[in-house]
N, C-alpha and C positions, 0 to 999 in steps of 0.2 A: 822789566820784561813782562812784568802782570799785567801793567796798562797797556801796554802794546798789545797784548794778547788781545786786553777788553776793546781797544780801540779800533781792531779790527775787524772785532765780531760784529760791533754795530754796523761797519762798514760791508757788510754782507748784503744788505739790499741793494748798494749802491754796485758792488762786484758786479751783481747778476743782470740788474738792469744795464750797465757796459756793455756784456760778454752778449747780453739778448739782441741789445740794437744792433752792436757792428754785426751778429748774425743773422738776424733778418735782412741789413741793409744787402750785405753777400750772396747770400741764401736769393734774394727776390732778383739779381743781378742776374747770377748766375743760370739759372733756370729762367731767364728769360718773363718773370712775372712783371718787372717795371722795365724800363729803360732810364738810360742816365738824363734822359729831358722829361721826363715825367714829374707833374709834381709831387707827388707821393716820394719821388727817390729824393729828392731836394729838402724834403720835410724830415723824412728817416737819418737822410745824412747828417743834416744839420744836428738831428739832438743828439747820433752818435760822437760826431765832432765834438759839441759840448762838452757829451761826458767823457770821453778823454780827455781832454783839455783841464778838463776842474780836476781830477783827478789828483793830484800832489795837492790840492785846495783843500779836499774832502779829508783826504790823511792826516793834514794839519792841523783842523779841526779837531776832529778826533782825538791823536793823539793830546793835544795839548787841553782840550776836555778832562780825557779821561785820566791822562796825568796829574793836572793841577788836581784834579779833586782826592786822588786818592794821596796825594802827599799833604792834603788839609787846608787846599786854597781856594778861591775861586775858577768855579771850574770855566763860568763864561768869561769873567776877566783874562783868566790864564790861557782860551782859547782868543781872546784877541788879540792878546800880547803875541803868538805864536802865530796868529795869520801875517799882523802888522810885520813881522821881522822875516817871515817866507817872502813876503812880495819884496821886500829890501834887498836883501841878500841872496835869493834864489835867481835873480832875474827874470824871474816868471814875467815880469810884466816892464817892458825896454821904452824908454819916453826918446821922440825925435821930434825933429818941425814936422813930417807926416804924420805925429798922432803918437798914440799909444797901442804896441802891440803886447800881446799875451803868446808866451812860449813855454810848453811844458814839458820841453824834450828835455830837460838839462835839469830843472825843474825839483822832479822827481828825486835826486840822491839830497835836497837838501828837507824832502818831506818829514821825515821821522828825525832829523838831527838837529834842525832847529825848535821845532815844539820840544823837545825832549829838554834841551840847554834852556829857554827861558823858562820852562818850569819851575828845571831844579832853580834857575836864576830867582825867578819871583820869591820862590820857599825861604832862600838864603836872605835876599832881601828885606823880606816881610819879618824874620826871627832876627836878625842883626840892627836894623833902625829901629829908633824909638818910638814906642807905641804910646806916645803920652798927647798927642793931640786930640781931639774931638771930643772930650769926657763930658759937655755938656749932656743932663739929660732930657734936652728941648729936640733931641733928633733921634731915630728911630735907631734900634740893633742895626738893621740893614744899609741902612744909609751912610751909620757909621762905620760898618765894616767895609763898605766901598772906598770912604772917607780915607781911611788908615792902608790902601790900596795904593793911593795915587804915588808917593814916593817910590815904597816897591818895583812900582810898576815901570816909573822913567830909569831909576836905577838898573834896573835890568835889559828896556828896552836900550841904553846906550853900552850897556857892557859886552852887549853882541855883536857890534862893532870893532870892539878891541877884543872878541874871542873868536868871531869864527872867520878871520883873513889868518889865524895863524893855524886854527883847524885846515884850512884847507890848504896853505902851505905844505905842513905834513903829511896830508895826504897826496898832494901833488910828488912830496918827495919819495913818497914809498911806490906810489905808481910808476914813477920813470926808472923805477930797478926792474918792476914786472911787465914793462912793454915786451910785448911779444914780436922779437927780431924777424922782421922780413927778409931781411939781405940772408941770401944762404937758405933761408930755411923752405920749405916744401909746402903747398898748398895744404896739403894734410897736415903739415907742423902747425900749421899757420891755424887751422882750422879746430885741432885739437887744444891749441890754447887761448883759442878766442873764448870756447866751449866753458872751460874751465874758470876764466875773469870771471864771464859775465852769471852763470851761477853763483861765483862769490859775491856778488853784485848782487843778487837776489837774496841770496842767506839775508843779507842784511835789509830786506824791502826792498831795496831798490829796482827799477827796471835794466834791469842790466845788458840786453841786448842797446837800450837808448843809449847809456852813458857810454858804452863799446864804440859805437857808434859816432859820438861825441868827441873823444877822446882818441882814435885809434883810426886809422886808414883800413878800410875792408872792402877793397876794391877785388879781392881772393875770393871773395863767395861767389860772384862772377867768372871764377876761372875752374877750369876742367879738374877736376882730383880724380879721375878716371879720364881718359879718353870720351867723350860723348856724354860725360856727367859731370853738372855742373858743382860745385863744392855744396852752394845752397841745397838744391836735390836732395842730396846724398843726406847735409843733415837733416834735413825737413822730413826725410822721407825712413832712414833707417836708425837714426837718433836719438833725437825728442818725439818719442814715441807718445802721444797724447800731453805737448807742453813743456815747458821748463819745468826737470827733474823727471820725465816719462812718467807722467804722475796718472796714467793707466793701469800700469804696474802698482802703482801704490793704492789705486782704488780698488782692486783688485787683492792686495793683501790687507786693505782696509775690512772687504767681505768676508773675509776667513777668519776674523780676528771674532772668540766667544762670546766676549762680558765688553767688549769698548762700542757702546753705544753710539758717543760722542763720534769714535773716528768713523762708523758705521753710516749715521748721516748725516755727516759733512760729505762722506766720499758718494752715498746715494746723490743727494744735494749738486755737486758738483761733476756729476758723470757727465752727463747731457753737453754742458759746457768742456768740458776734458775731450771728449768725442772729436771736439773742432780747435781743441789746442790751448783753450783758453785756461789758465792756469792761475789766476788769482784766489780764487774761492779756495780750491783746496792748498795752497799757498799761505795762506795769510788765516784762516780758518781753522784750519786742522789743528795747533799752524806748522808747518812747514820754517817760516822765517823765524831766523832766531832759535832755533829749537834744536841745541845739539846735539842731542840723541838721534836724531835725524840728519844730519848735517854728513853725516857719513855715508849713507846710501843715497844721498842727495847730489853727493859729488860722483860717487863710484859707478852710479847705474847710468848716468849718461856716457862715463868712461869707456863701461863694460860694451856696451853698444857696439862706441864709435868704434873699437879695436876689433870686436866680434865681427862686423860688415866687413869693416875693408878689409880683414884678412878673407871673409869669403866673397867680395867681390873681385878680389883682388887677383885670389886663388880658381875664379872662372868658376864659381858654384852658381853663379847669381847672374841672369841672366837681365841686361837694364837698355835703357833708353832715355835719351834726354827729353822732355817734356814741359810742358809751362803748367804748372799747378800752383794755386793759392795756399799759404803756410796752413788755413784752416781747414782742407779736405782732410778728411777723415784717415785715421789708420786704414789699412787691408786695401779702402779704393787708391791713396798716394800707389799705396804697392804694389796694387793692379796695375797703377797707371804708368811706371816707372818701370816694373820689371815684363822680361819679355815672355814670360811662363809664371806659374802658381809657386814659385820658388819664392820669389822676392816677398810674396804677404804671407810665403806658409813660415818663412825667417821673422818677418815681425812678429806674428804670434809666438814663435822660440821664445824670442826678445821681451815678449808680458811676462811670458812665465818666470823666465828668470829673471825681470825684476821685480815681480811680485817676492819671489822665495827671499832675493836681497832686502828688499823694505821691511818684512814681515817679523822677525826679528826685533829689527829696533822700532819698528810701530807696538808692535808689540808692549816693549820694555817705555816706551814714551806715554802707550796709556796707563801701565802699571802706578806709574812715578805719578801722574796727573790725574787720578780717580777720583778723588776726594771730591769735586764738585758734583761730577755724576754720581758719585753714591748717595750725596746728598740734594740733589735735585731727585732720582728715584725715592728716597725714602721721603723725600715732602709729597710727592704727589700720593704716592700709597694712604698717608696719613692724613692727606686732604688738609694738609697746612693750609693758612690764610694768604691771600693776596700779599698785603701790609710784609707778613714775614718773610716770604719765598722772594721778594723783590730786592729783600738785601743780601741774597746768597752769594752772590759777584765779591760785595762789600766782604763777605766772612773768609770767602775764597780769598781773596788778597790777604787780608791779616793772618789766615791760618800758616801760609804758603813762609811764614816769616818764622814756624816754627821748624825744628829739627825734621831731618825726613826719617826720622826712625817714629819720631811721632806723629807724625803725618801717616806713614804708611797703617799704624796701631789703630788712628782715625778710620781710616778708610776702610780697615777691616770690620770696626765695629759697625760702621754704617751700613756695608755692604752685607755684615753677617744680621742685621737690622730687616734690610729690605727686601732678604730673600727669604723668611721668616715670618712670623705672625705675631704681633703684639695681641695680650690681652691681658684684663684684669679680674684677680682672685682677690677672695674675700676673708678672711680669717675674723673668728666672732669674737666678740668682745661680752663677757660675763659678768654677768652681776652674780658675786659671790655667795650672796647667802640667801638669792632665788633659785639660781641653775638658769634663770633666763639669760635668753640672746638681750642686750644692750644696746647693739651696734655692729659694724664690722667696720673692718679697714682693707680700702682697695690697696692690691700689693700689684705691680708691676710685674708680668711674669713674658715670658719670650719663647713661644712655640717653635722650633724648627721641622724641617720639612720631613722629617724623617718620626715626626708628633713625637721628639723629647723634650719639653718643657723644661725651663731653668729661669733662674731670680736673674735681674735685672743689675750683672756682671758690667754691662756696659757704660754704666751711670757715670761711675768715675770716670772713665777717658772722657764722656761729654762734656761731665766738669770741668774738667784740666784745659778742655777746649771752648769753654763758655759755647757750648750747643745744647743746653739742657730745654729749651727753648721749645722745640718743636715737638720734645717728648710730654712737656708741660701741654703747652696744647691738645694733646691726641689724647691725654688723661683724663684735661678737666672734660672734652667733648665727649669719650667715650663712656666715662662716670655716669656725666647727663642720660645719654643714651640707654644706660642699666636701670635707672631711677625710674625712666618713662615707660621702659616695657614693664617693670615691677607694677608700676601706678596702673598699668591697663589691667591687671590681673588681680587690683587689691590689696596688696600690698607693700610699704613704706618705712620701707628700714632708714636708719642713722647711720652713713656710710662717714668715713672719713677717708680726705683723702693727700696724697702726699703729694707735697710741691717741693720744685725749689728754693730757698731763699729769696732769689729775684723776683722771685714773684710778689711778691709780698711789700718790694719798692718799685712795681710798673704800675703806673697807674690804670694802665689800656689794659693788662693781665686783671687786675681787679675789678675793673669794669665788664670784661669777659664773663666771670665768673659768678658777677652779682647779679647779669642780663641772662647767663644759662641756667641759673637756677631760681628762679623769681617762680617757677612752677612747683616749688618743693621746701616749703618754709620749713624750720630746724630741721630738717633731714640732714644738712651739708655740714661736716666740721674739716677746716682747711689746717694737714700737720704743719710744722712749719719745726727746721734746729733752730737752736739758737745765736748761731751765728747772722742769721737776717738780719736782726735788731742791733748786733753791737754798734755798728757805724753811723747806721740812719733810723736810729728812735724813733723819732717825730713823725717821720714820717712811716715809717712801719702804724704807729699809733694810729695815726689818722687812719688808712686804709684800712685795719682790724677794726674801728670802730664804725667805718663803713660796710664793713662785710656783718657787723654784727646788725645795724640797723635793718638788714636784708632778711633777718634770721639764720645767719650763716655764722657759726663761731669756731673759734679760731684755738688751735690746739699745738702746746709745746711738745715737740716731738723728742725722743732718745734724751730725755733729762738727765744730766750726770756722765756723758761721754766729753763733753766742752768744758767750753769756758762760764757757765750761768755763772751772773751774778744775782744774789735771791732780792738786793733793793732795785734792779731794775726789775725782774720780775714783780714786784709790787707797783711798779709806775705802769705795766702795760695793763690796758683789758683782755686779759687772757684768764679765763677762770676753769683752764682743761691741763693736766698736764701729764707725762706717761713717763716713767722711770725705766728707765732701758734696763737690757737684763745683764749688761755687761755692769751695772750699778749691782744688781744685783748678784751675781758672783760675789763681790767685794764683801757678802755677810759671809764668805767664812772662813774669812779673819775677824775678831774682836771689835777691829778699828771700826772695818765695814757693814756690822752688824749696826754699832751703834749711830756711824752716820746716818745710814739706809731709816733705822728708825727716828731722829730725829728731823731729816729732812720732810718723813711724811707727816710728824706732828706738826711742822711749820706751814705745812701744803696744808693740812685741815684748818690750822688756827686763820689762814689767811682765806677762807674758804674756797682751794682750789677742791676741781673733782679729779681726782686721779687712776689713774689707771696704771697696774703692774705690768710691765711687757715681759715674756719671754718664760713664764709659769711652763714648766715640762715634769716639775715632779709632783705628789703629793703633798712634801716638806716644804717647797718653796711656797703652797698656795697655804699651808697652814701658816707660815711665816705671815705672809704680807696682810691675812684675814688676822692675826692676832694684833695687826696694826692700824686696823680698822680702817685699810684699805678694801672698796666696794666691787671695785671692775678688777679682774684678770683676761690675760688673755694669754696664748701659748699653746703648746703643740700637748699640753695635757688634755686641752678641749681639744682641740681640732686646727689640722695645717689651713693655710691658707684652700679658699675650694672655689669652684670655678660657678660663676655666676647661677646655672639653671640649678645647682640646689640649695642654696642656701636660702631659699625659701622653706623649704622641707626642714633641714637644719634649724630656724628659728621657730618652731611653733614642738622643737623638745622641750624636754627638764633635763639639763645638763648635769647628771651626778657624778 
């Protein structure tokens, strides 16, 4: 459902460019600008033609793009495998002695169902055959990943053959229970459950007045459902109030809705087009298809309609006239044009309202449940993320989507309580014990809300649990820089350290960040790091610390004594900084705790690490760790963490 989602958004330029031609082509008709012998009308028809025509082409594509790549396959391969088996099986394109024709009425219901089935097809294909051919290594990655492709690929292109004549059997079988009985039944019968298919026809993508069409006799819309009103009229005109689903009503409780950006301008986005009936964008966008938190007023609001008119046309409130109007006139003028008084367009307007009040509800509850990319597409732009990062938010949006929605929703809170708040970073000093001088500080991650209460960086762990620590990494190491450079214009040049994730410390492109932002501030920079970084990938942790150190940038073990250290791997890394957390520190008093606390700092001096005490708040503790001929404290006995403009004043005491 995710790639579909994705597959349609890219598919937004191609929406609008549709809904633009066939409306200019209309548009220039109607008001008399061209004539149908002109060439300009020849030129505009033709590319509108077109793009209806490619149509179920363009969805193909797509889907089967955006499918194959996020199941782990080739996204172009898997978009060819999905075109080759549309023009097969869809009869898009019918071979005779006159030629080859292209038909996309019928088309369209096999867009989304055939990329979908060879996707998963290729996936299965690709994990189940053996992957033991091409191992020479005389040919590229790439060529051999194509190479190990070609099996998958026939495999799947022939199994579509033996899967979708029995797909569509079953569907033939459930359609011939819901044909809609003409014998006996009433124009309005008839009309009301045409109404009804062809929406579910759409739920699912489909165009579903085509496939209605297709499949079903509606020789009824031609006939009277009033005296002097045609059935079409009636619905074109008091029904699909702006398009399949009256999705005027829905743009309209799209603008009411507070914090949903998203539904905000998809629904701006697709006004202009909704005006004249066109219904793809906010359809497929929003989206609308597939979406069944929607799926409810989707059916109900064209219901409410049809039953609201005719019971007041019915009833002689509504005053009409038969008429020839195009399906794309506009709301208010159809109902100018149709009713015989200010009744008939003063009843359409009733008709938004209430189904705006219907949609608004479950739009509502639809952007609750789907926040999480908006929260964090706002909070990358606030934090001036990178290119490189914000390109894979789609990619994080699908894998996140696979976890719980209680943890999802946890996400999206924190993000959203993120970006409507102020990050910044506080400094807490670090002491050399038997000057009183400032040594250092350590930038702490602190979180302003709007209402200027300040609090600690509560939110880290849900990032964690979400692998999102990422973009908070970024806005550290960049805002760190940014403290360092106003400090340097004024003189001076404190030793800041600063805290990262783990993963940092195995990107190679993170450490290259790091080493290109601070090349302005040699030993100024020490990067904390737990120790869980290093347990899996030594080597390469190694390498990149011995990179940061060639920078002048050194690299310091953070919360020592809360994990898993092992102290012989700490002698294989260059790391010669490390800080005993204070929950180590509790642990002296007990006996046991006293004596490990001490002999771990003896093995940190004999190995000449520099160490520093975290977490110092009494008198006792700072005489404790100084009897250990521990040098740096740091703790709320000197001073909380404090906000950048004074810890210049703060460094130039005698801290006693």
């Amino acid at each position: 459902m995710l790639s579909l989602r994705e597959s349609f958004i890219a598919l937004l330029p191609y929406f609008a460019c549709s809904a633009l031609a066939i409306l200019v082509l209309n548009a220039a008709v109607n008001f008399s600008f061209i004539s149908s012998s002109d060439v300009l009308y020849n030129v505009i028809q033709k590319s509108s033609n077109a793009i209806l025509l490619l149509f179920p082409v363009m969805v193909v594509l797509s889907v089967g793009y955006h499918l194959s790549k996020n199941l782990g396959q080739s996204a172009i391969v898997g978009s060819m495998l999905a075109l080759i088996a549309f023009t097969i099986h869809s009869d898009f394109l019918t071979f005779s002695p006159q030629g080859v024709f292209v038909d996309a009425t019928g088309a369209s219901a096999y867009a989304i169902l055939i990329p979908s089935l060879t996707s998963y097809l290729l996936m299965f294909a690709y994990k189940l055959l053996p992957q033991t051919f091409f191992e020479s290594t005389l040919i590229s990655g790439f060529l051999k990943e194509k190479l190990l492709l070609i099996l998958p690929f026939a495999v799947a292109f022939f199994s579509v053959y033996l899967i979708v004549p029995v797909i569509e059997s079953i569907i033939q079988a459930v359609l011939l229970n819901v044909v809609p009985m003409e014998d006996g039944s009433s124009v309005a019968e008839q009309l009301f459950k045409r109404m009804v298919m062809i929406h579910g026809f759409w739920f699912f993508g489909v165009h579903g007045d085509n496939i209605y069409s297709i499949m079903f006799n509606q020789s009824f819309l031609d006939a009277d459902i009033f005296p002097g009103l045609k059935a079409k009229t009636f619905y074109d005109t008091f029904v699909l109030i702006g398009g399949t689903g009256c999705f005027i009503g829905l743009i309209v409780a799209a603008l009411f809705l507070t914090n949903a950006s998203h539904e905000k301008n998809i629904a701006r986005i697709a006004m202009p087009f909704s005006i004249f009936n066109f219904c793809e964008i906010i359809l497929f966008a929003l989206p609308v298809f597939l979406n069944p938190l929607l799926l409810i007023p989707f059916i109900v609001v064209p219901c409410f309609n049809f039953v609201v008119s005719y019971f007041l046309i019915s009833a002689g409130a509504v005053g009409y006239q038969e008429v020839s109007i195009s399906w794309m006139t506009p709301t208010i003028i159809n109902g100018s044009m149709v009713g015989t008084d200010l009744v008939a367009p003063i009843l359409q307007v009733f008709l938004i309202i209430c189904n705006a009040c219907i949609y608004y509800p479950f739009l509502r509850l639809s952007s609750e449940k789907n926040d999480y990319q908006l929260a964090f597409n706002k909070l990358s732009s606030q934090l001036n993320v990178s290119e490189r990062f914000a390109a894979k938010s789609e990619q994080r949006f699908i894998e996140q989507q696979r976890e719980t929605n209680s943890s999802l929703m946890q996400l999206t809170t924190v993000l959203n309580t993120i970006s409507q708040s102020r990050l910044a970073l506080y400094y807490q000093p670090q002491i050399d014990i038997e000057t009183g001088k400032v040594c250092g500080f350590e930038a702490l991650l602190r979180l302003i809300k709007k209402d200027g209460t300040i609090t600690g960086p509560y939110f880290l762990d849900t990032l964690i649990e979400h692998k999102q620590t990422a973009i908070i990494d970024h806005w550290v190491i960049k805002q760190a820089q940014r403290d360092l450079r106003q400090w340097k214009n004024v003189g001076f040049e404190p030793v800041i350290s600063i805290n990262v994730n783990p993963d940092v410390l195995t990107s190679e492109s993170m450490i290259n960040k790091i080493c290109d932002l601070y090349t302005d501030f040699p030993n100024q920079v020490k990067i904390e790091i737990v120790e869980s970084s290093y347990l899996t990938q030594q080597s390469l942790v190694t390498k990149h610390i011995e990179k940061l150190r060639s920078r002048n940038i050194e690299t310091v073990l953070d919360d020592f004594g809360t994990g898993y250290s092992s102290l012989s791997m700490l002698a294989n890394l260059p790391v010669k900084h490390v800080k005993l957390d204070r929950k180590f520190l509790l642990q002296c008093q007990q006996p046991a705790g006293e004596v490990l606390y001490q002999q771990v700092s003896e093995i940190f001096a004999k190995l000449g690490f520099s160490v520093v005490a975290e977490g110092i708040e009494t008198e006792q503790e700072l005489a404790w760790v100084k009897s250990l001929g521990i040098q740096t404290a740091q703790g709320w006995l000197y001073a909380p963490a404090l906000p950048k403009h004074t810890i210049h004043d703060f460094a130039l005491k005698i801290v006693k």
